[in-house]
Each structure stands twice: as structure tokens, then as C-alpha cells.
MIMAR-400499 format. One record per residue (C-alpha): residue number from 1; x, y, z. Coordinates in Angstrom, 1 decimal, always signed. Example, Ala and Ser with C-alpha at 12.3 -4.5 7.8 and 13.67 -1.06 7.14 Angstrom:
2
REC, 1, +12.3, -4.5, +7.8
REC, 2, +13.7, -1.1, +7.1
This chain:
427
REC, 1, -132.7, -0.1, +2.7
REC, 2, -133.7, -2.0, +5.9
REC, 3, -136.9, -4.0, +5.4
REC, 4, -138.6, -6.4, +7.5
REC, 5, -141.7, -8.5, +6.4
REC, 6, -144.2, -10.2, +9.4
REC, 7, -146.4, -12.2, +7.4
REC, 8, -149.3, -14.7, +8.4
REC, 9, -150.5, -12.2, +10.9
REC, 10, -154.2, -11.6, +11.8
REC, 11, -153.7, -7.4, +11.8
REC, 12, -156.0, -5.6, +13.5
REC, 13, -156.1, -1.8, +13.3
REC, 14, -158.7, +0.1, +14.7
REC, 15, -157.6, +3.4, +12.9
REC, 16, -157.6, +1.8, +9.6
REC, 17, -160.9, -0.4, +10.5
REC, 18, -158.6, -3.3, +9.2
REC, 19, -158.9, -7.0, +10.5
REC, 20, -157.5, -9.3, +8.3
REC, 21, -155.1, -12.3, +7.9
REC, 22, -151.8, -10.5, +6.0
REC, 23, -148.9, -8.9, +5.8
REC, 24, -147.0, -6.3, +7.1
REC, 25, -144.0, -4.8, +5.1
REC, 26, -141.4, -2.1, +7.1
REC, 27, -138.8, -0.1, +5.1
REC, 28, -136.8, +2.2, +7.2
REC, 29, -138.8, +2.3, +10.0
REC, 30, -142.1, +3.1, +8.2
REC, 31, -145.3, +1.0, +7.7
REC, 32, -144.9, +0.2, +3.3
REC, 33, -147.8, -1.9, +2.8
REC, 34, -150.0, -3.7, +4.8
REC, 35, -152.6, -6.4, +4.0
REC, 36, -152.9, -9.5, +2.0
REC, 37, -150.7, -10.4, -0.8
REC, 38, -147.7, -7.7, +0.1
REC, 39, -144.6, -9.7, -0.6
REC, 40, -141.0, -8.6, +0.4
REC, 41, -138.3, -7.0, -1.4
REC, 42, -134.5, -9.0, -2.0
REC, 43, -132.6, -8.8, +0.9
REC, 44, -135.5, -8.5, +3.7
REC, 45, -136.0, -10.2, +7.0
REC, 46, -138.5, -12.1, +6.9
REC, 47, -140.6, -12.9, +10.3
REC, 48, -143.5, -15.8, +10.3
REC, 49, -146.0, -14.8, +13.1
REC, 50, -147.9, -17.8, +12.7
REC, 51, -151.5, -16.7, +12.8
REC, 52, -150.6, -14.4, +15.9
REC, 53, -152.5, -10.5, +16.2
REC, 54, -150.7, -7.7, +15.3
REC, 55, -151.5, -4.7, +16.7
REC, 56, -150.4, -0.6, +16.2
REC, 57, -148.1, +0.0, +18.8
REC, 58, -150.4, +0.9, +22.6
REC, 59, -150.1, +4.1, +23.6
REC, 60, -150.4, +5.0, +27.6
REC, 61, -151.6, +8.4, +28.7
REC, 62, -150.8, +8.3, +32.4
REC, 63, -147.5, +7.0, +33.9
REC, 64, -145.3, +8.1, +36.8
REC, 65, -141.6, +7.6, +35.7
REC, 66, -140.1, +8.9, +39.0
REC, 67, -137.6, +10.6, +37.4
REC, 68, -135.9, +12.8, +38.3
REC, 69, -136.0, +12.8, +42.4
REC, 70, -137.7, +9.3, +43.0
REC, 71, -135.6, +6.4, +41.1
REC, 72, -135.6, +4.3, +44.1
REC, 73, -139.5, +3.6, +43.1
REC, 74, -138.7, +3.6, +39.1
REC, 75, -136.8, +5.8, +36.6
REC, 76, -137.1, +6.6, +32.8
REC, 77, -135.0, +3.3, +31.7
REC, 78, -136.9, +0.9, +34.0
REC, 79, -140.2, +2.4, +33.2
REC, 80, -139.7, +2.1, +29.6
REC, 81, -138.7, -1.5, +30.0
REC, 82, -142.3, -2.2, +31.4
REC, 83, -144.0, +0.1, +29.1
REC, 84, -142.7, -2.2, +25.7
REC, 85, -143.0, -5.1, +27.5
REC, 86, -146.5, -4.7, +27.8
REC, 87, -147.2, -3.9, +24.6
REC, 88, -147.1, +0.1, +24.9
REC, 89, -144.3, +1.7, +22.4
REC, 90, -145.8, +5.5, +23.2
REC, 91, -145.9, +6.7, +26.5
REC, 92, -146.9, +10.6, +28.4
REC, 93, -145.5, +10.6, +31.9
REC, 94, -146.9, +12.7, +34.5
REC, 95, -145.0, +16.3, +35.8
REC, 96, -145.2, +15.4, +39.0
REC, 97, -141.7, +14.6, +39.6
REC, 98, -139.0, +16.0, +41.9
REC, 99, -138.6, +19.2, +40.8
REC, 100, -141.5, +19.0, +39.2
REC, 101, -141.3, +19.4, +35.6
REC, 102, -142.5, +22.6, +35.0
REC, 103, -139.7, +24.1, +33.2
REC, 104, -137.5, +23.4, +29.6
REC, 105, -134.6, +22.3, +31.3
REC, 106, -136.3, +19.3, +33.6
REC, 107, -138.5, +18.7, +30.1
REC, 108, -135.5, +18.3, +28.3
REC, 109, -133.6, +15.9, +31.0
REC, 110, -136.3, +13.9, +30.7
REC, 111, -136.6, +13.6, +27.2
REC, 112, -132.3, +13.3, +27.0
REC, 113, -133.0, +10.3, +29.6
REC, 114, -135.5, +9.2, +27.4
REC, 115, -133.6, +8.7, +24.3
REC, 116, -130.7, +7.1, +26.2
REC, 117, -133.0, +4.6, +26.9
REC, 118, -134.0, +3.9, +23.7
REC, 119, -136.8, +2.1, +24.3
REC, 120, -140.4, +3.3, +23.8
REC, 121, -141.7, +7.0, +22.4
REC, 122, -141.6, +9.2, +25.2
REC, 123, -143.8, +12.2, +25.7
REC, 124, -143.3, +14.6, +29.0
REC, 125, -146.7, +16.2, +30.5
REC, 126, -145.9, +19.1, +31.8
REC, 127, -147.1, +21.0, +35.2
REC, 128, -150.5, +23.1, +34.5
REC, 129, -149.0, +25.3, +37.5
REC, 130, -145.7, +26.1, +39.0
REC, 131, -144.2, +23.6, +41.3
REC, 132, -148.1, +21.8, +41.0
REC, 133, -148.7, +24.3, +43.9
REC, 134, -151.9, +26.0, +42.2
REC, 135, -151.2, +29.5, +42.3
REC, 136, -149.5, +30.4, +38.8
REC, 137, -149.8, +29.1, +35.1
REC, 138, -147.0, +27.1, +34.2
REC, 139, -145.2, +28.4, +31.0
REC, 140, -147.5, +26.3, +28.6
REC, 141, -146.0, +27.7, +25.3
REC, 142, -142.1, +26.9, +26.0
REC, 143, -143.4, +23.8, +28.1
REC, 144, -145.2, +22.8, +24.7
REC, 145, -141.6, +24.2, +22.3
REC, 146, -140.0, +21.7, +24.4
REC, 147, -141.8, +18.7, +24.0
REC, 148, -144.8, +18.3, +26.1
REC, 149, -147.9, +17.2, +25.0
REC, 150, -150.4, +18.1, +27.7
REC, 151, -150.3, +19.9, +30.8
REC, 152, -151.5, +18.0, +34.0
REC, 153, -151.0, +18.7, +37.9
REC, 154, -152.1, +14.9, +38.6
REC, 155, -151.1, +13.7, +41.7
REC, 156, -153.2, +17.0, +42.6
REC, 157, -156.2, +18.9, +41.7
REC, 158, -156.2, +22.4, +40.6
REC, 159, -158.9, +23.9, +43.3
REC, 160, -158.8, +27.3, +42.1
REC, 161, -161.4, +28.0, +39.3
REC, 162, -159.7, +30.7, +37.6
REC, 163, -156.6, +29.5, +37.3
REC, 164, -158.1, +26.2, +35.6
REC, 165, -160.3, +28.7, +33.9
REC, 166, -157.3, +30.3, +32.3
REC, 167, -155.8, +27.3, +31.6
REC, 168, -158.7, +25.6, +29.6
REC, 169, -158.7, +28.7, +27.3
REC, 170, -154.7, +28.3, +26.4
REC, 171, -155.5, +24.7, +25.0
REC, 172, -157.6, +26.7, +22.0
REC, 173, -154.4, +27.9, +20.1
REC, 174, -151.9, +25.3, +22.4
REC, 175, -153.5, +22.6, +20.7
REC, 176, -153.0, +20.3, +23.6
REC, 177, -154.9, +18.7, +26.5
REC, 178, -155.8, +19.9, +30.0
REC, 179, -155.3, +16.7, +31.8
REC, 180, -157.5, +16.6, +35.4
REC, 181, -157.3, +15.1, +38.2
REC, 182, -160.5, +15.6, +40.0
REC, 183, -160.8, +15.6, +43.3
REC, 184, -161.9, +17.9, +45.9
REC, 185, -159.4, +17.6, +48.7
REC, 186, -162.5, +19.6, +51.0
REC, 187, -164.0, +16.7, +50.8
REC, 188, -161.2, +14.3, +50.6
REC, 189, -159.5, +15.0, +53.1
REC, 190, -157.5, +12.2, +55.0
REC, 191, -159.8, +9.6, +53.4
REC, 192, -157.9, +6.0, +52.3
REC, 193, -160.9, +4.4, +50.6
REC, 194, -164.0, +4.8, +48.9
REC, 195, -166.4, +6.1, +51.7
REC, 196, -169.4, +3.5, +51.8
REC, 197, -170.2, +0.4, +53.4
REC, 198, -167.0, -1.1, +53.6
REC, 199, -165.1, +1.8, +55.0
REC, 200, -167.8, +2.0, +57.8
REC, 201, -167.0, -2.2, +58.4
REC, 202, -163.3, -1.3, +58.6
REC, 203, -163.6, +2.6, +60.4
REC, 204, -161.2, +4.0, +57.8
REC, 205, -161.4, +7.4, +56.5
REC, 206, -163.7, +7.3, +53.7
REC, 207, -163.0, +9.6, +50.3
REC, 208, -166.7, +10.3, +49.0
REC, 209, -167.4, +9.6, +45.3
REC, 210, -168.5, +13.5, +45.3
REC, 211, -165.2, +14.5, +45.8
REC, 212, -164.4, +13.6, +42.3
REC, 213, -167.9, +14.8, +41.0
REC, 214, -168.5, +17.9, +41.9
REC, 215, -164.5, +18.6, +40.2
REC, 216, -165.7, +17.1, +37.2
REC, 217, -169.0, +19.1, +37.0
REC, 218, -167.0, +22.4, +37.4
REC, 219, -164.1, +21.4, +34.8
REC, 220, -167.0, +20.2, +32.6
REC, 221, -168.9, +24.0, +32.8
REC, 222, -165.6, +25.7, +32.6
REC, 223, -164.6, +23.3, +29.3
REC, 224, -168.4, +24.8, +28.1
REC, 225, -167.2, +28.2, +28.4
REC, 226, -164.2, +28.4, +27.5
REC, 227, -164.1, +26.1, +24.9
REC, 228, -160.8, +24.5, +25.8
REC, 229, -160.1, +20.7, +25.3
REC, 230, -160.3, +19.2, +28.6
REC, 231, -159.0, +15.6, +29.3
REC, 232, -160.2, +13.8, +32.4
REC, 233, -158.0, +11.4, +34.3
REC, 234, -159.1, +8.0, +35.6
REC, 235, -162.3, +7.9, +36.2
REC, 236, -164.0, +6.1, +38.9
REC, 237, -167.6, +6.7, +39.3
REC, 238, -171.1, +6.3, +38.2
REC, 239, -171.9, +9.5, +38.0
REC, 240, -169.0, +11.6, +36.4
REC, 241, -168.8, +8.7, +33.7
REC, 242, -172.9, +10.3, +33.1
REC, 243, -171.3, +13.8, +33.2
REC, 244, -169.1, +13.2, +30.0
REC, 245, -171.6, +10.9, +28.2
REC, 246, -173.4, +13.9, +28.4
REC, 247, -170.7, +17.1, +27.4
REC, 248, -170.2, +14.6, +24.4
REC, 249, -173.4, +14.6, +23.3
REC, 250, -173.6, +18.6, +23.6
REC, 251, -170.1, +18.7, +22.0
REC, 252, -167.6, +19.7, +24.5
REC, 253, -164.0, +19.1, +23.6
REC, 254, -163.8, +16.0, +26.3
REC, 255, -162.4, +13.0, +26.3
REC, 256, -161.3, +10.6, +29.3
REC, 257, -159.8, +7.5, +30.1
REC, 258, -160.3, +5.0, +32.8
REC, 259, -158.3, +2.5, +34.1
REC, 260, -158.1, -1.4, +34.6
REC, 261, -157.8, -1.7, +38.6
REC, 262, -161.1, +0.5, +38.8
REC, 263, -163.1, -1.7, +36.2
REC, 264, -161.3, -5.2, +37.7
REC, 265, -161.8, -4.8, +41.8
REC, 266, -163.9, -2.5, +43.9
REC, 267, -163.5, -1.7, +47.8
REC, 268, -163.8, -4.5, +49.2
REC, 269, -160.6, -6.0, +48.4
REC, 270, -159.3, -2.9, +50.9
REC, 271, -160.9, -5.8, +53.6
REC, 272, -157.5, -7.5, +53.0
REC, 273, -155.9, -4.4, +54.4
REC, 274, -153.1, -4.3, +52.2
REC, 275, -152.0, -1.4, +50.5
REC, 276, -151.8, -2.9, +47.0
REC, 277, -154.9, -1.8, +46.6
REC, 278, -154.9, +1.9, +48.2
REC, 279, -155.2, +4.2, +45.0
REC, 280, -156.6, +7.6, +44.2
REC, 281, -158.9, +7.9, +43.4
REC, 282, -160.1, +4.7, +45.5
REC, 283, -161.2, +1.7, +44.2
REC, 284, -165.4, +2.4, +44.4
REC, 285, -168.2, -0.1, +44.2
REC, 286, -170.0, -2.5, +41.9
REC, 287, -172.3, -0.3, +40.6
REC, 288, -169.2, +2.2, +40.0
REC, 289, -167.9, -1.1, +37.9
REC, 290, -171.1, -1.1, +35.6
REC, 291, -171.2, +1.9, +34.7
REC, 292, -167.3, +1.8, +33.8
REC, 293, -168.1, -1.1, +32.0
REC, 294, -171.1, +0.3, +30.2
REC, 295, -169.0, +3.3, +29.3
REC, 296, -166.3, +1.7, +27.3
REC, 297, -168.9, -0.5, +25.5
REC, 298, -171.3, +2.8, +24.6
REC, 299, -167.7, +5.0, +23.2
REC, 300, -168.4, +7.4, +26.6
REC, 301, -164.5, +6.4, +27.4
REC, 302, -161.9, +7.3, +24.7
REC, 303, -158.5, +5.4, +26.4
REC, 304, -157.5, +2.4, +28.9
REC, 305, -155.0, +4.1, +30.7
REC, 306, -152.1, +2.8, +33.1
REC, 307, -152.1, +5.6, +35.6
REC, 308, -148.7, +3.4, +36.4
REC, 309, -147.8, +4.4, +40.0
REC, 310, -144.4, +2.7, +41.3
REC, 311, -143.4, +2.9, +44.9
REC, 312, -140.9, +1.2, +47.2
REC, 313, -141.4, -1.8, +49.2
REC, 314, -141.5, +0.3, +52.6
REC, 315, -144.2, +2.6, +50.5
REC, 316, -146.7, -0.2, +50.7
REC, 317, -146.0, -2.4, +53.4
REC, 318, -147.3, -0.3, +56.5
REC, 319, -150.7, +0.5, +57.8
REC, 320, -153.2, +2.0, +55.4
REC, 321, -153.4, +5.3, +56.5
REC, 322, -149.4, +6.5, +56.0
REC, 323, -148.9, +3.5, +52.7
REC, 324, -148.9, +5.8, +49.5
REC, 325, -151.5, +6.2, +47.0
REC, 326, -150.6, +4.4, +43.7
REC, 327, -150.4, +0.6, +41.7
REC, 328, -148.0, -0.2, +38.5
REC, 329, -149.6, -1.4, +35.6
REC, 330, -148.2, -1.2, +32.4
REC, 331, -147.9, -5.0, +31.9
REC, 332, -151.2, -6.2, +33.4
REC, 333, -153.1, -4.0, +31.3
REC, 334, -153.5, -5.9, +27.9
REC, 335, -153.8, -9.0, +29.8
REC, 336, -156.5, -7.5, +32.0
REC, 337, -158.4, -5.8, +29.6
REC, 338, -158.6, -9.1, +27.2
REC, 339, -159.7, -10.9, +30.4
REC, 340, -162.2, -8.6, +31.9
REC, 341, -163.8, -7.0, +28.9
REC, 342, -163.3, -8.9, +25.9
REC, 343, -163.4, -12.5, +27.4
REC, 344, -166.3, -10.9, +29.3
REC, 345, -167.8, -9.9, +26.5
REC, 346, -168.5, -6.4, +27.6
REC, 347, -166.4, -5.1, +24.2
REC, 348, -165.0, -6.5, +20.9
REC, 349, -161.3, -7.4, +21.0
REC, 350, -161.2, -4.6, +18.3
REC, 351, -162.8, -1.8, +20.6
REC, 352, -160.6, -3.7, +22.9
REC, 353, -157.2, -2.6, +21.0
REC, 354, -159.1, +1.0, +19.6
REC, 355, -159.5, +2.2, +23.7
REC, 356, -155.0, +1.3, +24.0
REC, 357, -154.0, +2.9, +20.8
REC, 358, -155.9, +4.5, +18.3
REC, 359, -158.1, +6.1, +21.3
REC, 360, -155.5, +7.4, +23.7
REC, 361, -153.4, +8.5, +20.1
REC, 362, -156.4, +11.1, +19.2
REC, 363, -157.2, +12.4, +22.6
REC, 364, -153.6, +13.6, +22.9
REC, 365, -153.2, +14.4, +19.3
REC, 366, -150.2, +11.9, +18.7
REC, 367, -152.1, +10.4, +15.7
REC, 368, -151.0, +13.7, +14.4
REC, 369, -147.5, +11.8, +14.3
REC, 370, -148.4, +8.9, +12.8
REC, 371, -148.9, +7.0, +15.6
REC, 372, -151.8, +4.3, +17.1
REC, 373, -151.9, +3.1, +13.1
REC, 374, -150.3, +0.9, +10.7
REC, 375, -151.5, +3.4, +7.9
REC, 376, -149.0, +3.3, +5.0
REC, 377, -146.1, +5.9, +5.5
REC, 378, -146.6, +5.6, +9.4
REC, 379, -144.3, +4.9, +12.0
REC, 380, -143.6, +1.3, +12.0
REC, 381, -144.8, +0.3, +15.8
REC, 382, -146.7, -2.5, +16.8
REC, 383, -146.6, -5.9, +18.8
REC, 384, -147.3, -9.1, +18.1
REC, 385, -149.7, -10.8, +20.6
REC, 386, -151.1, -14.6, +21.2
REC, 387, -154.1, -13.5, +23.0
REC, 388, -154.6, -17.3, +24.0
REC, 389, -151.2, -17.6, +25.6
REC, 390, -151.4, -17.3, +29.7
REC, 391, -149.3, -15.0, +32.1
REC, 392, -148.7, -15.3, +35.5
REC, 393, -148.1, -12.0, +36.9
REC, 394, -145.3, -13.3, +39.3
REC, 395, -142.1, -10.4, +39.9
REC, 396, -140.5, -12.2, +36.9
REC, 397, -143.0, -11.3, +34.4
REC, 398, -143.3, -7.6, +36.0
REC, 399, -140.2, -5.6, +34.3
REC, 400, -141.0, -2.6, +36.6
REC, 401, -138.4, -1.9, +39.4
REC, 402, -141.2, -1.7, +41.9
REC, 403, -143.9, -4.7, +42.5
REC, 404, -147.0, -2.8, +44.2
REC, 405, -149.7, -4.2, +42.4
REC, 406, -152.8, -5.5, +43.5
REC, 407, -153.2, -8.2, +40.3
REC, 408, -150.1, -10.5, +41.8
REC, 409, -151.0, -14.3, +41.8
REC, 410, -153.4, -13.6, +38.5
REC, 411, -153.4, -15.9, +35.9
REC, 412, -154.3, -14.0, +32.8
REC, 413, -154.5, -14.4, +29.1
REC, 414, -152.5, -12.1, +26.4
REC, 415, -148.4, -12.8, +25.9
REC, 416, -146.8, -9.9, +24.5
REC, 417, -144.4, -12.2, +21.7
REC, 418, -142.4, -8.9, +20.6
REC, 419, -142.6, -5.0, +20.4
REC, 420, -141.6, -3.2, +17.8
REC, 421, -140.7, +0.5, +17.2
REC, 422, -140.0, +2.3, +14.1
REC, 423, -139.4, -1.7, +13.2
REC, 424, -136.5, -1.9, +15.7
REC, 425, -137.3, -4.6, +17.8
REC, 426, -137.4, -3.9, +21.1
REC, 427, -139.3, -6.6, +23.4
């Protein structure tokens, strides 16, 4: 049997409530022991991590693959090659592809495309309605036969009440997430930036932080009453963070993620008028911050989340108003979250590691797999991490085919030293 010892390792595992200086032992692909004094069989590799943190494997609830219809901007191959090089061996990628994936046989291309790869875990989301146009359920149950773990129109809201009504009450027997992106496009509109202040300095089209309020008070009553599980996407503002503090103390089946460019940089960097940092929803204010921060320290947020949006070169360099909505992520995010919130002190380094793996893992019901753990008889995927070790997020450390992010220049702590899945090393 294959076997692979890392010993002298600080292992940290949130699931497990494990931080200690030990072992890890792997036979055929699956965690055998863990902790101090395992020792390794005759015949196995034997890896020295030198006092480094080893971490379950992150798992990112939000990326845009491109594929199929926009490879130009990234594809399944490329996308993967970011997601294990920042640390993430499990990732669910948005339906909002061309054709959208709301159908078995664009399910299963991406999951063929997937395993050529053979990089990380790969998990389709597919399209809550057809063609994400918000007029028809989606086949849920053969979407779900297939492969997909959560159904999600992101990229677009679903406006029409009864049709997210419906959908809410599927996720009782589906077992899987409602995924939402809230946003009001009524209110929306044309809008390139947060409306405030700073859009009224620069006379851009403002997107109010009600726009994505009111949506999240509906889907928050509709969750109520139908008793669905209802997963809400990047959120942004002071308020709506409030909103789900509160369903969770009254019990609603909710969770939610957030992401690092809306707790790292807030509207004001839009006075630079570059396009890196045009996202939806928009980067919002201080006090937006704060209470993003507040919410990941108080358990309000259950996952740090990518939302890893590739585009082209000609997608971003243009004037505000016609650049695309979106940033990459998957390789600033460890760095940026050690930085900005553990560094910061805002959260423990294990919270930290909880809110990329063991969090996003339960809210999408992958821990049902065995993974975001090193539990014995688990899935043998983690990373190994120097968390003093400095970055510079320059287009050689980005593995992503597309550069559009707003963190370029940073210096940040956190190298990624290897990622592993099912033991197979593959960063």
C-alpha cells in the first residue's frame, strides 16, 4: 500500500478542534492517524515539514470556471491550477456558463473536464432556473443525480418570488443549498459602484446597499416559510450581515459567506478609476467593513469565499461603465485573510482556517464526504503552509489565465509549500 508520513507539523483542524505539533500518516489516499507519536509503516515516504501548519484541504464555494463558452477568460484546467495553488483542493463553480449549465449533459462535460484535469475536487452548481432567465425551475433532481451540489443563478438574481419560493421548498428533500445572489436590479440598475459619497465625487451610477437588502429580507421570510436551506452569496453590507445574525438566532436553515475584496478595500479605491476594483456587488464603505469584520469574529459568517471572477485584458481595461463586473481570487485569499484578520487580530488563525474549510464543507454538505477534516478514514487533503513566508502577488505568483485583480503590487504573508489531494501531491 502507498503511505506517506508528514511529520513535525503544527496540524490544525478546525473540525477535529485539533492544534497540535504531530503527525500525519496517509494510506491510500485516506487520513490513518493523525497526532503525536504516529510513526510510519516499512516502505513509506516520509516528508519533514519542519514546524510548518498543516491544514484540511480549503474548500471555495464560489468560482467562475468559464467553461464551457468563455476560456479566453479561464477554463476548468487553468482554474484548478489556481484553486490548489492557493491552498483550495475542493471547489463549487458557478452555472453561469455558456450554455448555462442547467442540464446533465453540460453537468457532465464539466465534471469529464474536471477529472482530465486532475487537479482539485470539483463540484458543478447548477442553474436554479433555465438558461438563468427566471421564468422556470431548473431540473433540480437530475441536476443533483448528476453531480451538483447547489443550485445558484449568480451572476443574477432570481426577482420572482414564487419561483424562489418553489425553489427554497425543493432543498427540504434535495438536501442541497439555494445559493443567492441578492440584488434588486430595480434598484440597481446601471449602477458601477456603491452609491454614497464617493460615487457623487466621481458622478458614477451608484448601486444602493438596499438593492441587496431588501433581496435578502425577502429570501430570508421566504427561507422562514418554507423551511428550505438558503445560502447567501457574498455579502457586502451592514445591514443584511444584521439580517442573518438574526434568522440564526430564530433558527432558519442560513448560512453565508463573504469575501476578502469586500472586508480588504471599500469605494474609494473606485477613485483610481480602474476596473480592478468594479465588482458586484460593489465594494461598500467602512462601516460596511466593520460589520463584515464583526461578523466573522461573532460566527454570523459561515465561509470566506473566492467569488473568483476571471476576465480578459480588454474586459477590464476600458472605462468603468462598459468594464465587466468581477476580480480572481483564489490565490490571494489565504494570504489576505492571514493578513487582514488574523494579523489584525479580528479572528484566531484557527477561526481563520474553520471560515476556508470546515465552514464552507458544512454549508454545502461536502463534510458529508469527508472533506474540510483530517478525521481518521477521511480523504487525505490538505496543505502545508509557512504562514510567516511573504508573497508578492506579481502575474508570476497568480496561476490564473486572467490577472484582474485589484490586490496586484501586495506584499502579503502565507506561502502555500504544497497541496495535497487524496495524498497525491498536486502543488
Amino acid at each position: 500500500m502507498s503511505s506517506l508520513l508528514v511529520k513535525n507539523a503544527r496540524i490544525l483542524d478546525p473540525g477535529q478542534k485539533r492544534d497540535e505539533l504531530g503527525s500525519l500518516l496517509v494510506i491510500e489516499g485516506k487520513v490513518a492517524a493523525v497526532g503525536a507519536g504516529v510513526e510510519a509503516p516499512e516502505g513509506a515516504e516520509i516528508l519533514d515539514a519542519g514546524g510548518k501548519l498543516l491544514t484540511p484541504g480549503l474548500v471555495d464555494l464560489h468560482v467562475h470556471f468559464r467553461e464551457p463558452g468563455q476560456t479566453a477568460k479561464e477554463n476548468i484546467e487553468t482554474g484548478s491550477r489556481a484553486a490548489v495553488a492557493g491552498g483550495f483542493t475542493s471547489v463549487c463553480a458557478m452555472a453561469n456558463t455558456k450554455p448555462v449549465n442547467d442540464s446533465v449533459a453540460i453537468t457532465e462535460l464539466m465534471l469529464a473536464r474536471a477529472a482530465k484535469a486532475n487537479l482539485c475536487r470539483y463540484f458543478p452548481i447548477g442553474a436554479v432556473t433555465r438558461g438563468m432567465e427566471g421564468e422556470e425551475l431548473a431540473d433540480f433532481g437530475t441536476l443533483k443525480n448528476a453531480g451538483c451540489v447547489a443550485f445558484s443563478d449568480d451572476g443574477k438574481p432570481v426577482m420572482n418570488a414564487a419561483i424562489m419560493r418553489r425553489a427554497l421548498k425543493y432543498t427540504e428533500w434535495l438536501d442541497v443549498p439555494i445559493v443567492a445572489h441578492e440584488e434588486d436590479t430595480n434598484l440597481s440598475g446601471k449602477g458601477v459602484m456603491n452609491e454614497g459619497a464617493v460615487s457623487a465625487c466621481l458622478g458614477c451610477l451608484g448601486i444602493p446597499s438596499a438593492a441587496e437588502e431588501v433581496m435578502v429580507a425577502r429570501d430570508l421570510v421566504l427561507a422562514e416559510y418554507t423551511g428550505g436551506h438558503l445560502h447567501l452569496a457574498h455579502l457586502s453590507t451592514k445591514n443584511s450581515l444584521a439580517m442573518v445574525r438574526e434568522a440564526k438566532r430564530k433558527g432558519l436553515r442560513v448560512t453565508c459567506e463573504v469575501t476578502p475584496h469586500h472586508f480588504a478595500l471599500t469605494d474609494r479605491e473606485l477613485a483610481k478609476f480602474d476596473a480592478n476594483y468594479k465588482m458586484n456587488p460593489p465594494l461598500r464603505t467602512q462601516a460596511d467593513i466593520d460589520a463584515i469584520l464583526e461578523a466573522l469574529a461573532d460566527g454570523t459568517v459561515d465561509a470566506i469565499a473566492t467569488d473568483h471572477a476571471p476576465h480578459t485584458w480588454d474586459d477590464k481595461e476600458c472605462e468603468l461603465p462598459i468594464a465587466s463586473f468581477g476580480v480572481i481570487g483564489l490565490e490571494t485569499a489565504l494570504p489576505l485573510t492571514l493578513e487582514l484578520l488574523v494579523n489584525r487580530k479580528v479572528i484566531s488563525l484557527a477561526r481563520a482556517i474553520e471560515l476556508l474549510s470546515w465552514g464552507p464543507a458544512q454549508a454545502f454538505n461536502l463534510h458529508k464526504q469527508g472533506l474540510g477534516t483530517l478525521a481518521v478514514g477521511h480523504p487525505a487533503d490538505f496543505l502545508l503552509l509557512d504562514p510567516q513566508a511573504r508573497v508578492a502577488v506579481d502575474r508570476a505568483f497568480i496561476q490564473s489565465k486572467s490577472f484582474n485583480t485589484p490586490f496586484k503590487g501586495w506584499d502579503l504573508p502565507g506561502k502555500v509549500e504544497g497541496t495535497w489531494i487524496g495524498g497525491r501531491k498536486v502543488w
